[in-house]
C-alpha positions as CSV (number, residue, x, y, z in Angstrom):
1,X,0.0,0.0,0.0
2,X,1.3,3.3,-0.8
3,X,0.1,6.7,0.7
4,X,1.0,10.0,0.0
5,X,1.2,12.3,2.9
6,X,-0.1,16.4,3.0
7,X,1.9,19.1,4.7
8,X,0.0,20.3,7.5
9,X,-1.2,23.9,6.6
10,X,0.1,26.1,9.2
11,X,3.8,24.6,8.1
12,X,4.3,25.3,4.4
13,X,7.5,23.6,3.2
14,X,9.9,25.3,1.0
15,X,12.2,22.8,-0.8
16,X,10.5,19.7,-0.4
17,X,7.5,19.0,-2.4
18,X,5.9,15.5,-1.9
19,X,6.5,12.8,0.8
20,X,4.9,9.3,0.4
21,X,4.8,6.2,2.4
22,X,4.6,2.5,1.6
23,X,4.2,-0.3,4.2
24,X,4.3,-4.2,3.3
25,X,3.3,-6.7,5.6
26,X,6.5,-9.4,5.3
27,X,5.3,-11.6,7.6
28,X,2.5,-11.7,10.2
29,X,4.6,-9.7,13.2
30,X,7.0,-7.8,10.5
31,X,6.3,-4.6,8.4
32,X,8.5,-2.7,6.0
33,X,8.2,0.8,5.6
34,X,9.5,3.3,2.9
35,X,9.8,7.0,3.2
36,X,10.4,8.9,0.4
37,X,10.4,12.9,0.3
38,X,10.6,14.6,-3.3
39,X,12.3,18.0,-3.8
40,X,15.6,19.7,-3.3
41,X,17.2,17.0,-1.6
42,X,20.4,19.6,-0.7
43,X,17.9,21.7,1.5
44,X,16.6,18.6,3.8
45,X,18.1,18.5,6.8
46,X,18.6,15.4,8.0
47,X,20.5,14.1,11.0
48,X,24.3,12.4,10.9
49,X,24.4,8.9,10.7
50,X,24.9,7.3,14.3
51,X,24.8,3.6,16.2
52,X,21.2,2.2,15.3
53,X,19.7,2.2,18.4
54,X,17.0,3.4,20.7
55,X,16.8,7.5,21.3
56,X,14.5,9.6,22.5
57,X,13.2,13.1,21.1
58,X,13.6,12.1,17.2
59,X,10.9,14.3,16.3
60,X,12.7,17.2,17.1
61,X,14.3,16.7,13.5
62,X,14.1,15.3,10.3
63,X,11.9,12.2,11.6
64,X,9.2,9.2,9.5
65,X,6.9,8.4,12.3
66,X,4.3,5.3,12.0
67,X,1.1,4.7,14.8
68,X,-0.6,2.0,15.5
69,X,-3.9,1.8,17.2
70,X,-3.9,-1.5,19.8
71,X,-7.5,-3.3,19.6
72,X,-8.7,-2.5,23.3
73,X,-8.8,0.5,24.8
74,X,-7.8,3.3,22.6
75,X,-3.6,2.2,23.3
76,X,-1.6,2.5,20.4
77,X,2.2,2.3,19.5
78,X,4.2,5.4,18.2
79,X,7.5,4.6,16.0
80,X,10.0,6.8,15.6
81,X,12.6,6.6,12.7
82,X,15.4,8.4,11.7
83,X,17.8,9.0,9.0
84,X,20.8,8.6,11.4
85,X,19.4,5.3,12.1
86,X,18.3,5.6,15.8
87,X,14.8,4.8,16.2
88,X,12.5,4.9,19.2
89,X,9.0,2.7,20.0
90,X,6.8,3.7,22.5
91,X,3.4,2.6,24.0
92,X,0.3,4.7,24.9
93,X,-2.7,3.4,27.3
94,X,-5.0,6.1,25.8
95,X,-4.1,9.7,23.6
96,X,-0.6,10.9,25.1
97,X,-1.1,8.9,28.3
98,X,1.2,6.2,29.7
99,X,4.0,7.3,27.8
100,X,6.5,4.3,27.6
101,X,9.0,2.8,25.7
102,X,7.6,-0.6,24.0
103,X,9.7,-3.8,24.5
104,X,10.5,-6.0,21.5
105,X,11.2,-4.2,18.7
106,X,14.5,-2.9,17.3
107,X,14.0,-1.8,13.7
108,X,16.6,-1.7,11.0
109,X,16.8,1.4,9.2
110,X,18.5,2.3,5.6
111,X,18.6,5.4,3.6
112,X,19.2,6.4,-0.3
113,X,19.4,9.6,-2.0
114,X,19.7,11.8,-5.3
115,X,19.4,15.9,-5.5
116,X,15.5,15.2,-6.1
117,X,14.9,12.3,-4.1
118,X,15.5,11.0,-0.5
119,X,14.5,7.3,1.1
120,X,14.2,5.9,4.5
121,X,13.5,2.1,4.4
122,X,12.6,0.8,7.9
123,X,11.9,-2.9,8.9
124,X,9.7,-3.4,12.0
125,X,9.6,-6.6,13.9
126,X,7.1,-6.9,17.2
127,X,4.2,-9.5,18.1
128,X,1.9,-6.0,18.4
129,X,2.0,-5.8,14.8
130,X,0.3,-9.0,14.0
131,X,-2.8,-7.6,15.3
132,X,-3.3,-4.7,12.8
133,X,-5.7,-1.5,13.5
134,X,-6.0,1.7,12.8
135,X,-2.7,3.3,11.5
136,X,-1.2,6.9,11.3
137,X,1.6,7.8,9.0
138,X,3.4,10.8,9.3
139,X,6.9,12.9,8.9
140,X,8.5,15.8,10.3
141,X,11.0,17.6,7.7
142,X,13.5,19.8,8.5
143,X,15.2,22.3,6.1
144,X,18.8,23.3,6.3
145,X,17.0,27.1,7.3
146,X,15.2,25.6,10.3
147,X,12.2,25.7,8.9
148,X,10.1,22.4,9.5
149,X,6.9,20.8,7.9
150,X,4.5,18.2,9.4
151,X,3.1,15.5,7.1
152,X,0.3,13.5,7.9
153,X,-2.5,10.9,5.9
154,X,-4.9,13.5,6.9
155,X,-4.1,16.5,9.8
156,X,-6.5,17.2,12.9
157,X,-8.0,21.3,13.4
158,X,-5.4,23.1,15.0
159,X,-1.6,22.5,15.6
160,X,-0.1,19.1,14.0
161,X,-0.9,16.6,16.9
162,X,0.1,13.1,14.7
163,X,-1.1,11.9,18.2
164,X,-4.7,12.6,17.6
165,X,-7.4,10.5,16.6
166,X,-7.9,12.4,13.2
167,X,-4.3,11.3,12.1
168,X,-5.5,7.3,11.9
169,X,-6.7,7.5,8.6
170,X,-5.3,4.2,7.1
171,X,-6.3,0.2,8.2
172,X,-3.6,-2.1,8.9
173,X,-4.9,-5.8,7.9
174,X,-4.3,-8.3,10.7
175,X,-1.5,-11.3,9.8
176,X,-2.0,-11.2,6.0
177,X,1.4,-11.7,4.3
178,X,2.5,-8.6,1.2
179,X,5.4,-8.3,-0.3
180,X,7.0,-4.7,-0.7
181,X,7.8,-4.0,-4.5
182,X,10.7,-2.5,-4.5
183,X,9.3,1.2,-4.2
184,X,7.3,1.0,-7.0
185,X,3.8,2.8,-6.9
186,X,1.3,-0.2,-6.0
């Protein structure tokens, strides 16, 4: 499935122009994920590469973000991935409560590039995603002036919040097996 996701409007983005999303189920706990942002590649500012493991406060830069609603109870999961290959997973009980970091995953991360084009491929492992739900995919962009853009399958009213319930605009099937094609529109 590919999406393409919409610059929230209070954040207009100068040099980028288009950022999509497609997700493959690989198996029945694995997804893969690829980012890619269209534009002036030389103006995104993206963060160093660095040891691939768990960080906190990715969002606060160039970041591809992916939420999962959990069946009971409004709980969802909240993946963080970032070019410098750090990533972050974390666990809600309800919207924004009971922040904490979720066990059992540790996704690998890859990245490609051109002057027009840049891609963030992301595998995700975890028994959490077997279940499928609702699902939220989103990006924050920065450019190399500061400026930043939110991205979202569809944006609440007011400031970007990819927390709220608005942002789950997408359905995750439950276990089915796809296969990602190579990037290719689908």
């Amino acid at each position: 499935m590919k999406f393409s996701l919409a610059p929230h409007p209070t954040t207009n983005p100068d040099a980028i122009s288009a950022v999509a999303v497609e997700i493959a189920r690989l198996a029945p706990d694995q997804l893969a994920l690829r980012y890619e942002v269209e534009g002036d590649i030389a103006r995104l500012l993206a963060p160093a590469p660095a040891h691939p493991e768990r960080t906190d406060e990715l969002w606060k830069h160039t970041c591809f973000e992916a939420f999962l609603m959990t069946p009971a109870g409004g709980g969802y999961l909240e993946c963080n991935l970032s070019p410098s290959s750090q990533w972050a997973v974390y666990a809600f009980d309800a919207y924004r409560e009971g922040m904490r970091a979720a066990e059992g995953f540790s996704p690998a991360i890859s990245i490609e590039g051109s002057a027009e084009r840049f891609a963030l491929s992301a595998t995700l492992r975890g028994p959490a995603l077997a279940r499928g739900g609702p699902l939220a995919l989103c990006a924050v962009i920065e450019e190399t002036d500061g400026r930043k853009s939110y991205w979202a399958l569809r944006h609440p009213p007011g400031k970007p919040d990819f927390h709220h319930p608005d942002c789950f605009a997408a359905e995750l099937g439950a276990s089915e097996a796809l296969r990602l094609q190579g990037g290719a529109d689908g």
